[in-house]
N, C-alpha and C positions, 0 to 999 in steps of 0.2 A: 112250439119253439118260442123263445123268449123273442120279445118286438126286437130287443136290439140286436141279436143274431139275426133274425130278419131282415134289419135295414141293413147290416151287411153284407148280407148274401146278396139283395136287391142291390147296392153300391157298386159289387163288383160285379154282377150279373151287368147290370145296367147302367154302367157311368155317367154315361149323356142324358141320364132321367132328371128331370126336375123333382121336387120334394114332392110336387102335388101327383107325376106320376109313381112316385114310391110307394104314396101312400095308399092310391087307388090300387098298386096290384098286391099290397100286405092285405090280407082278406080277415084284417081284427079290429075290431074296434079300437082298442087298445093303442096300436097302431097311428088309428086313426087321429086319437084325440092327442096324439105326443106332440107336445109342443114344439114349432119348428124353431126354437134356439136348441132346443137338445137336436132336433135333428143335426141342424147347419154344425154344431158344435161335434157332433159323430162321425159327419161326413172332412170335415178337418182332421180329423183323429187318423179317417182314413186315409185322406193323402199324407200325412205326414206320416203314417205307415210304408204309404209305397215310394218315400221321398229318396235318391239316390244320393250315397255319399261322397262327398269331393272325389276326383278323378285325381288331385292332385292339391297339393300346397294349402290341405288342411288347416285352416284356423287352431284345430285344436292339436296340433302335431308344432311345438314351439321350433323345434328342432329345425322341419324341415321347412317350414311356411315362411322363416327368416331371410330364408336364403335367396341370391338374388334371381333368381328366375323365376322366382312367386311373386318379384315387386312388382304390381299393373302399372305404377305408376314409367318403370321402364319402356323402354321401347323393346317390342318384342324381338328386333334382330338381336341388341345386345342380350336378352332374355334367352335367347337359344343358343347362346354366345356362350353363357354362362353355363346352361347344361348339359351343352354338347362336352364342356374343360372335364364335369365330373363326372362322366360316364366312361366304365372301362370298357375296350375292344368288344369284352362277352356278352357286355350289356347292350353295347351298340346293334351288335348283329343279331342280334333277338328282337330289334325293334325296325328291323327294315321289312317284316311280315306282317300280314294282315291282322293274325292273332297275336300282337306285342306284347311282351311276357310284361309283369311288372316289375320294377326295382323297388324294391321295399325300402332300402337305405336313403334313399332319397324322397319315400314318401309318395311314386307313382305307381296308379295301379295298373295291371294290364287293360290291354284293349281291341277290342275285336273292330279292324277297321272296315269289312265289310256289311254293309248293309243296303240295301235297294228301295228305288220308291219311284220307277218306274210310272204308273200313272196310279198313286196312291200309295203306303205305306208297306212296304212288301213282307213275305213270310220268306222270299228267297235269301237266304245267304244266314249266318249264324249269329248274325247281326242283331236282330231283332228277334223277340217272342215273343206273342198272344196267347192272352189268357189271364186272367184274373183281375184288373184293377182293367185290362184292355183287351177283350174278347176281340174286337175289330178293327178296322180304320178304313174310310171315306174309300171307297173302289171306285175311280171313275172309268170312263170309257179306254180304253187302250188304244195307244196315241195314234196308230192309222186312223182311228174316229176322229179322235178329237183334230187330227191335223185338217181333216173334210172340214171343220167350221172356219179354217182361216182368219182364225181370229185370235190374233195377239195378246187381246187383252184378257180373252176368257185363260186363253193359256199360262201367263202370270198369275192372275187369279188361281185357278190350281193348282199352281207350286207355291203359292200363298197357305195355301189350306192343308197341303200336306206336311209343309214343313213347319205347321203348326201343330199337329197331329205328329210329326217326328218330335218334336223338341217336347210335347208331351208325354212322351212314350220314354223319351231319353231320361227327361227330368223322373219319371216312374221306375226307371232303372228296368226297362223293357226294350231301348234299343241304343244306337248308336248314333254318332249326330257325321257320318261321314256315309253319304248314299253315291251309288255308283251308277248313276243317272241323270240325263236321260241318253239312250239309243239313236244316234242323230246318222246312219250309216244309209247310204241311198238306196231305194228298193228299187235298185239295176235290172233285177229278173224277177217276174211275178212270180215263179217258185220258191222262192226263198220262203223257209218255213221262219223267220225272224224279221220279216218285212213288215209283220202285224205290229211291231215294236216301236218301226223307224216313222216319223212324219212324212213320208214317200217318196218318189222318184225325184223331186225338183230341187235342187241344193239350195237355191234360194227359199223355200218356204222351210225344208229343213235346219237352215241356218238360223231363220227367225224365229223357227218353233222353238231351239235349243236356247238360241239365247233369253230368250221371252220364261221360258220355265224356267230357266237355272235364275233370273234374277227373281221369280219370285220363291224358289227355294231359299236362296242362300242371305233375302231381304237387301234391306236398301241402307244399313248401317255404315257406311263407309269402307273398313277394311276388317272390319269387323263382322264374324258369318252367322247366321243364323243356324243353318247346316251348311254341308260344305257337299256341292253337286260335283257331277264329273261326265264330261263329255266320252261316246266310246261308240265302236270300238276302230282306234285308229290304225290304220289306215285301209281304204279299197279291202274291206272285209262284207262280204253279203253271200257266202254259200256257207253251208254245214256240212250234209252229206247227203252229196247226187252221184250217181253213176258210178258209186266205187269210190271217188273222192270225198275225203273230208278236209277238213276246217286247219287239222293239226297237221296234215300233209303238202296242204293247199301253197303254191307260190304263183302266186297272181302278177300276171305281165302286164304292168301297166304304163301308159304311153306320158309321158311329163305335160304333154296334152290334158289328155283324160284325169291326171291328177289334180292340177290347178284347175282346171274347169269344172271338176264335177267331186272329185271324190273326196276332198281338202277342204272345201268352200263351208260345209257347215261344220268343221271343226275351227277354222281361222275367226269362226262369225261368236261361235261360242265362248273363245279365249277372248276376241278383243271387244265384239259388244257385248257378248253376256258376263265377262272376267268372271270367267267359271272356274270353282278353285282347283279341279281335278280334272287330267285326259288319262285313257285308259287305251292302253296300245291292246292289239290284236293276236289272235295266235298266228296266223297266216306271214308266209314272207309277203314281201312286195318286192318283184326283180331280184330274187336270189337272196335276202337280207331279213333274217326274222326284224318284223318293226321291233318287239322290245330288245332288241339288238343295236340298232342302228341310228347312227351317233345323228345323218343324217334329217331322220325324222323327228327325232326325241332332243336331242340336243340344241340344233341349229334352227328347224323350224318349229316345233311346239314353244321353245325358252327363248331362244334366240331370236328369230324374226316375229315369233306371235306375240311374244313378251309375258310367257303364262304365269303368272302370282300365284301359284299352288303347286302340286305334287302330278309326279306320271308315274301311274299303277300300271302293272301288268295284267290282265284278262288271267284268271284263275289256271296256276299251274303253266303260265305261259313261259316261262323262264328253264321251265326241265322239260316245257314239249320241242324246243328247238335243241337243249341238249339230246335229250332220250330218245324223241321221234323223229326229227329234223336232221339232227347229228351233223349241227355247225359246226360245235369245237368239238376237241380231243377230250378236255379234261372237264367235268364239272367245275373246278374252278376257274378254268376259262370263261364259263358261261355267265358265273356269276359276274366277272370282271367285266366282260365285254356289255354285260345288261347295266352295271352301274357306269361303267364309262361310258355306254349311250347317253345316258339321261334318265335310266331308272331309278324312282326314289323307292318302292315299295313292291315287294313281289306279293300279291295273293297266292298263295301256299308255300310252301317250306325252307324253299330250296335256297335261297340267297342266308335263310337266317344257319343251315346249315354247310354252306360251302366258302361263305365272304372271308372270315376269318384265315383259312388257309389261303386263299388264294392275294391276302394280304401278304403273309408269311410270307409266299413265294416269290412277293416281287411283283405280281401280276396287276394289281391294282392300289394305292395308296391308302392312306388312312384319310387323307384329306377328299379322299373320295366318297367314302365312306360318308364322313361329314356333312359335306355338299348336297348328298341325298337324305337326307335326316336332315337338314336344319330346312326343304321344304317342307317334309310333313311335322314336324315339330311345330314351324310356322304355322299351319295351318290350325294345329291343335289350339294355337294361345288367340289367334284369331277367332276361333271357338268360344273361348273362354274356359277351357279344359285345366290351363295351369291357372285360373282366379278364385280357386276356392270354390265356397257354398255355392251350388248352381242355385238353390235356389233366392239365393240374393244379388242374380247377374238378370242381366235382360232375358224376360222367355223364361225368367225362372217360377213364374205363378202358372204356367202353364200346367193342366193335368187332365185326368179320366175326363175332368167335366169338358174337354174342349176337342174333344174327340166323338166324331160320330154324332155331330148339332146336326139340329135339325139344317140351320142355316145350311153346312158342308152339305147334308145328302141333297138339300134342294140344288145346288151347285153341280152336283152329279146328274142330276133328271134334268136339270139345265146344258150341261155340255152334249147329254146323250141325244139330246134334243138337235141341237143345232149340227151334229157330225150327221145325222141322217141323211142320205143325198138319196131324191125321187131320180132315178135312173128313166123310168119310162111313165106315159098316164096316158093311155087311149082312151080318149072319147069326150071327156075327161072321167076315169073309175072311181077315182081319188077326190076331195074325199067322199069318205061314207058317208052316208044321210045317219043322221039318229032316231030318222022316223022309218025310214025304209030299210034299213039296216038291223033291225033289230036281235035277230039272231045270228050268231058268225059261225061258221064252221070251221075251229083254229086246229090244221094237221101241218104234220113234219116233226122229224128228228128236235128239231129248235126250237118247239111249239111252246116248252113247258121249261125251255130253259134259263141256269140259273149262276153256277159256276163255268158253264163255257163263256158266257155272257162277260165276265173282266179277263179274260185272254191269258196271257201267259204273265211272269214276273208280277205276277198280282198277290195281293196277301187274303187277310177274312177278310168279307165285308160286311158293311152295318148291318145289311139286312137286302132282301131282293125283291122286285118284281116283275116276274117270267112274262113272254109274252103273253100267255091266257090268262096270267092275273089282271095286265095291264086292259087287256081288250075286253075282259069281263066286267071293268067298269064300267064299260060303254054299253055293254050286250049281254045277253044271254047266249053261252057260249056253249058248242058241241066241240069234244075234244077226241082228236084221235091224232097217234103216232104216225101214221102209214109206214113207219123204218123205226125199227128198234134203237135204232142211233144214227148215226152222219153216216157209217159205212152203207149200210141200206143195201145189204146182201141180197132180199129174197123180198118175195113179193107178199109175204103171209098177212100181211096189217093195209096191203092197198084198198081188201072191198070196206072195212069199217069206212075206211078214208072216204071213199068215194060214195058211201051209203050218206054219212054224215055232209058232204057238200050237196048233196040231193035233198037235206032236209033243210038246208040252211040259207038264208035271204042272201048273204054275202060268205066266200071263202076265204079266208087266209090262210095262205103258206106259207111255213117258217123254216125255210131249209139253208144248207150251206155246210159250213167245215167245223168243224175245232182243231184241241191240241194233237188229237189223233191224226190228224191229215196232216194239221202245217204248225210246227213249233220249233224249239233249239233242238238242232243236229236233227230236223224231222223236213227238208226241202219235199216238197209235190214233184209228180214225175208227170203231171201234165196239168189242164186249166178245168178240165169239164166237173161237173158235180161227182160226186163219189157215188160209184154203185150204181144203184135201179135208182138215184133221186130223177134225174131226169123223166124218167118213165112215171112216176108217180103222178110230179106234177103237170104232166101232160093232160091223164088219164082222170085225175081228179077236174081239171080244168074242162074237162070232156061233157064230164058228170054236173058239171055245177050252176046249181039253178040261177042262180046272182051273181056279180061282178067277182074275178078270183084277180087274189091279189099276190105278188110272191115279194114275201121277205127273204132276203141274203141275208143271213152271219158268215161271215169271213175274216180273215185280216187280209189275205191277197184276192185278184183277182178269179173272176170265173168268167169262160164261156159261157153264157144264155143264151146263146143266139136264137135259142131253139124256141124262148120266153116271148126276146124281144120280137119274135116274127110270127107271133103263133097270137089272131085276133081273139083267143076266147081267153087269153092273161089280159087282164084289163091295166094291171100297173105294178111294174117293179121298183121295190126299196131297197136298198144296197145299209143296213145296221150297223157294218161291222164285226167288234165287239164291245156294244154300247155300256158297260160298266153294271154296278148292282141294280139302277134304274128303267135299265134298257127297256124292259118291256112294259114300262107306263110313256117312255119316250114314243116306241113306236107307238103306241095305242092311238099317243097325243098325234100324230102325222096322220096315223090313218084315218082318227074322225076328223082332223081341219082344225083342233083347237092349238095345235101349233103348225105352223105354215113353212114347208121345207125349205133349209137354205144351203146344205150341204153341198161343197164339189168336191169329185174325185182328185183324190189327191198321187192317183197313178193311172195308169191307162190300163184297158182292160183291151188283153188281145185275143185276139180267136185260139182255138187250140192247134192251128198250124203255124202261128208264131214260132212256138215254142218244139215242133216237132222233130226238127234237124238243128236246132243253135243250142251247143254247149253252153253248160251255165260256166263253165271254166273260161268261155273267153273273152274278155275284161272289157273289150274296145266297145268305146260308144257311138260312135261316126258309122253309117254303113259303111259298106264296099262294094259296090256291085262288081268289083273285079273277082272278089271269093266268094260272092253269091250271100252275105253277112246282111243282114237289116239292119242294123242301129238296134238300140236300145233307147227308152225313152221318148216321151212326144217330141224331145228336141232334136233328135237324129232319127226316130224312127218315121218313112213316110206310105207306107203300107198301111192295108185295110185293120181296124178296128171294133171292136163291141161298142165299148165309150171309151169316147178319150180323155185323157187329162182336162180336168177343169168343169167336166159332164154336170149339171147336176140342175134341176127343174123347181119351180115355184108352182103352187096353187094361185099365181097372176101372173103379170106378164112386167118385166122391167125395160125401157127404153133409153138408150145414153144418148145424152148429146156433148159432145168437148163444148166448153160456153168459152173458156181462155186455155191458149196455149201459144208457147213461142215458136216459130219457122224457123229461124235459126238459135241455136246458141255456143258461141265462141269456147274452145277451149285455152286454157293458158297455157303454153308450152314455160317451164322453168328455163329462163336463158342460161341459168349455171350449166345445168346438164345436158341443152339440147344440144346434140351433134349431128344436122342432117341426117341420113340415109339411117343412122341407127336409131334414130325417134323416130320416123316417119318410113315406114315398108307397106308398102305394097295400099297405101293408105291407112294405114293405124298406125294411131302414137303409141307406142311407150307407155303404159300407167305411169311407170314410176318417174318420167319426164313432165309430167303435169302438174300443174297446181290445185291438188284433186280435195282438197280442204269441205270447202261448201260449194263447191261444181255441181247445181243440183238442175234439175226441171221441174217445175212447178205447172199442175194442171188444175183444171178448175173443171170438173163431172156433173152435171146435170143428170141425174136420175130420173125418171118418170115411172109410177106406179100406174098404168093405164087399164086397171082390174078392178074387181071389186071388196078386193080381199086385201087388207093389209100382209106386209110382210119386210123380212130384214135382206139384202140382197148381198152377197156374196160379189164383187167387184172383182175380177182378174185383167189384171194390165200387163197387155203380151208385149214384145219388140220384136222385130226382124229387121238384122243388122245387114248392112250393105258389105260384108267381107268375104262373100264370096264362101270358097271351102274350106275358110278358118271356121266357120259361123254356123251355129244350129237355125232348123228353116224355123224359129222363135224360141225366146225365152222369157219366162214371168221377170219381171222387173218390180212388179208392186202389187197388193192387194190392201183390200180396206172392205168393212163393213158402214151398210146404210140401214137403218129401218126409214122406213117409207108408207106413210098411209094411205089408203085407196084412193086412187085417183087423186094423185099428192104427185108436189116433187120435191126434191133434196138435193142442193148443194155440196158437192163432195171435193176437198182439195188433197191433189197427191203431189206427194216429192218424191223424184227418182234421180237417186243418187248417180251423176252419169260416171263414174269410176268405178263404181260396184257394181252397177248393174245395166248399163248400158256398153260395157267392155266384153271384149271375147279372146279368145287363147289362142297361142298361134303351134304350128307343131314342134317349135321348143320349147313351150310351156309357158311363151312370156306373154303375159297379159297385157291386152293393146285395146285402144277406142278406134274403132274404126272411124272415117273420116266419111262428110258424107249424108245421104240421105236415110234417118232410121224410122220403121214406119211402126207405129203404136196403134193396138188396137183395142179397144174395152169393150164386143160385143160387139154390137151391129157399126160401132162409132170407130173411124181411121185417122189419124194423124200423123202427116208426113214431118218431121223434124229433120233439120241439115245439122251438124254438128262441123264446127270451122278450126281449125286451127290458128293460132295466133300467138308469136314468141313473145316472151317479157323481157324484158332487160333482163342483166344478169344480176343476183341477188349475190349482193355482199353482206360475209360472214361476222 
């Protein structure tokens, strides 16, 4: 084959190669000796190959690039001002769908508005496609992993690199620059086969997850996007299909309590701290009302009280499951009415772009309606830079093949998988292995050798993998056996290898747990324990085995082990996840000690009689002991557990001391609006009576490393509010990471915001500070805080 066919094949085979590895895997001399300006000058050839053509207001189109909704120097309201005047009715409602047709006359083309990117650049949705100039993109761990690290900064960092990786793929004319992510919905029920998706039970860490990823999606340009992310799915949406019930039949009862407390919180965090440019309603009602229905949700609180600067999408097909399955209205163009006079700007599938028109005719909805919904997502486009012509003379426009799948990114991925690891259990201590007495592993289970369950669901390709046996065969000399043909683990045919190969081996490793097959979208679990004979396996292997045995988990939701945790011949359980393409050099890195675990659960794991009498249909989070109901969640739940929220263990030992903190601190009552007995009930203010601006707590954490082992500590700051049966018996208020080195200590300062997150909800929904003593806890360390009230004068207007 001629060298320069070669270096093309090698280009598009291998984008992220550098010149000197093209050259090494061209096996010609020839090749070899080419000089790298003709290289560099080839590989130009080829992105300007895969360069994508203006979306709009082409330079070379005189006609249409004049006109004023192509001017950047406008302001982009008047900009959409101007194109909303020339577009007729047929045009309009062609463009209120996710596949927007193009209007030729005007110069735009069509556009596929869905695309995902989830935790990495996704293959879900028609959005995007791999393959030639872009074989892959960066997989990292799927977000119940990466939410275990609690770490804010890693998690902008990730939306950093994907949305570098989109806008390379975009520029490539490979995908779309509008992703419908991230998954911020709380993992209410450990069965939820989409829990693996959500950053977990705590609306508070979900709130910050969402906001923290979507601003390093969407970057830090002003009003200007990078890509353009989108919060989802709103509202009180977390089953698929349990017990006969699904997802498109589902009307969830939920208490104005449980909404403002729990189910709402990390969508409000996502609009006002992350000004995330897109929310995406739910199939499900809420109390009777499909959300993409309901003027309430969509209108008044996403636009209206959150102040959203972007578009509300419909969840795919949502707009004809409450006509067709739901059968809200009478007429399809009811449905479409009622969905754009909620606040819908965009249906994902057909049905607004074929019912809006008629049901204008009819009187049913305005044109100015119509408008209103288009001139968001228009917005969002020019924000884009979608109407500026040449992308690649706009920011992000040098982007390409070379900035996809760096080494940098995949190190980012073996990095995050790293730190989502949470050490569940370590008798004796198991953990880590020696590299001297370890020398041979016996790596069994269903997950032993896995690669694609490993980036979980909504994931796209990825760069490249390393299974667990690849990872632990850096370390060792590895004996590999399945013991289970898969995660079901039917029959006992693969146990005696299993248990032959821990008989010959210094150390065991077990890699068991779930995939897509167990728990995924519209695929909820019908109960907590390992699927099949796994339990039986690694009993029976742990029976057999000559050296410390160790059980790795893959999962996205939780499992009962009780059987692990109480059984002396498991020496140490690790809880993986679904650690991303790197996962299995991650765990390798935990199991020898060359990285030092810092991961907490970021949901609690219940026994399997939690779950054996409580519908997943019923919504409420507070127990009841009047209906015999537990609660859901560490915050209301107070019953026996496996781990709880927060669980998660060091190869050392960490010590806090509070070094500063305040005993009391005053609130401001706003004299404008305080009214006695309706600011202050039962001892709680009022939020919105307060002057909650910079109302903050400031602590000052003393760390102590008293090990010998350095390590990074995962800090969780509880509170237990003094309100009685308004109040969960605690909530996270803050977290922070420290590294720390052995026998060190570190200085850690927190703020906690006391109107975010030292408030709690009362059962009309109204968010109040209670008054009073709140007692904070960071680990073994307590602090009592009084919180006072105190009126201002009255503030004149």
């Amino acid at each position: 084959m001629p060298y320069i066919l070669l270096l093309f094949q090698y280009h598009y085979k291998y984008p992220h190669w550098s010149i000197s590895q093209m050259k090494t895997g061209i096996a010609t001399t020839t090749m070899a000796s080419l000089p790298q300006t003709i290289i560099l000058f080839l590989l130009l050839l080829g992105a300007f190959a895969q360069a994508r053509d203006p979306f709009a207001c082409d330079s070379k189109d005189a006609k249409t690039s004049s006109l004023p909704f192509c001017k950047v120097s406008m302001p982009i309201p008047n900009r959409v001002t101007d194109l909303l005047g020339r577009l007729t009715m047929q045009e309009k409602v062609r463009l209120l769908v996710n596949n927007a047709a193009a209007v030729p006359r005007l110069g735009i083309k069509g556009y596929e508005w869905w695309s995902e990117a989830l935790h990495g650049v996704s293959n879900v949705g028609p959005g995007t496609k791999f393959g030639g100039a872009f074989p892959g993109a960066t997989s990292f761990p799927q977000v119940i992993s990466t939410a275990a690290s609690f770490n804010a900064t890693l998690w902008e960092a990730i939306g950093r690199v994907v949305s570098d990786e989109a806008r390379a793929m975009y520029n490539g004319g490979a995908a779309g620059l509008t992703y419908w992510s991230p998954n911020v919905n709380i993992f209410r029920d450990p069965r939820w086969g989409r829990g693996q998706e959500t950053p977990g039970e705590d609306p508070v860490l979900a709130g910050t997850y969402a906001a923290s990823y979507v601003k390093g999606l969407q970057g830090n340009n002003g009003d200007r996007l990078k890509v353009a992310a989108c919060c989802k799915h709103f509202t009180a949406y977390d089953l698929d299909n349990w017990n006969g019930v699904d997802r498109f039949h589902f009307n969830a009862k939920v208490s104005k309590q449980d909404i403002e407390d729990t189910f709402d919180v990390p969508f409000k965090m996502c609009v006002q701290d992350g000004n995330v440019a897109s929310v995406m309603c739910s199939y499900n009602q809420v109390n009777g009302v499909p959300t993409c229905a309901d003027p309430n949700l969509l209108k008044r609180t996403i636009r209206g009280q959150w102040n959203l600067n972007g578009y509300i999408v419909s969840d795919c097909d949502s707009v004809g499951v409450f006509y067709n399955t739901q059968h809200y209205t009478s007429t399809p163009e009811e449905a479409a009415a009622d969905a754009i006079k909620a606040g819908l700007d965009l249906d994902c599938g057909p049905f607004l772009a074929q019912y809006t028109e008629n049901a204008v005719t009819r009187g049913l909805l305005k044109e100015a309606d119509v408008n209103s919904a288009l001139a968001n997502t228009l917005t969002v486009q020019m924000r884009l830079g979608m109407f500026d012509g040449e992308p690649s003379a706009q920011p992000f426009g040098n982007l390409g093949p070379k900035d996809v799948c760096t080494p940098a990114h995949q190190e980012l991925a073996l990095e995050a998988a790293r730190q989502g690891i949470v050490l569940l259990n370590n008798r004796g201590p198991s953990l880590p292995l020696s590299h001297l007495r370890h020398r041979t592993v016996a790596v069994i289970g269903p997950n032993s050798n896995a690669t694609v369950t490993m980036i979980g669901n909504y994931a796209g390709v990825a760069c490249a993998y390393t299974s667990p046996l690849q990872g632990i065969g850096n370390y060792a000399k590895t004996i590999h056996q399945m013991g289970c043909a898969d995660v079901a683990c039917n029959d006992d045919k693969l146990f005696s290898g299993a248990i032959n190969a821990a008989r010959q081996a210094e150390a065991t490793v077990l890699v068991m747990g779930l995939d897509q097959s167990i728990e995924a979208e519209f695929r909820d679990r019908t109960g907590l324990l390992l699927p099949g004979r796994q339990q039986e396996l690694v009993s029976k292997v742990a029976m057999a085995s000559k050296g410390p045995t160790i059980l790795v988990l893959m999962s996205g939701g939780p499992i009962d082990v009780s059987f692990a945790k109480n059984d002396p011949r498991i020496g140490a359980i690790l809880w993986a996840g679904y650690p991303g393409q790197a996962g299995g050099a991650a765990i390798a890195d935990v199991l020898y000690g060359t990285t030092n675990p810092e991961g907490k659960l970021p949901m609690t794991w219940y026994p399997q009689e939690y779950v054996s009498n409580l519908p997943m249909t019923d919504m409420a989070m507070r127990s009841s002991p009047n209906r015999n109901y537990p609660g859901r969640t560490y915050k209301f739940y107070k019953g026996p557990v496996v781990y709880p929220f927060g669980h998660g263990l060091s190869y050392t030992n960490f010590v806090h001391t509070i070094a500063s903190a305040p005993k009391v601190v005053t609130v401001p009552l706003d004299g404008h609006r305080h009214s006695g007995n309706a600011t202050i009930s039962g001892k709680a203010i009022k939020v919105n009576h307060v002057r909650c601006n910079k109302l903050s707590v400031g602590l000052q954490v003393d760390v102590k490393n008293t090990g010998s082992k350095e390590g990074t500590h995962t800090m969780l700051v509880f509170s237990k509010p003094p309100a009685g049966h308004w109040a969960p018996q605690k909530q996270l208020v803050a977290f922070a990471k420290v590294h720390v080195p052995a026998r060190s200590q570190r200085r850690v300062g927190i703020n906690i915001h006391v109107c975010k997150f030292l408030s709690v909800v009362d059962r009309s929904g109204v968010r109040r500070i209670p008054t009073g003593v709140h007692n904070l806890h960071i680990g073994g360390a307590k602090h009592s805080l009084s919180l006072q009230p105190v009126t201002l004068g009255v503030i004149k207007s």
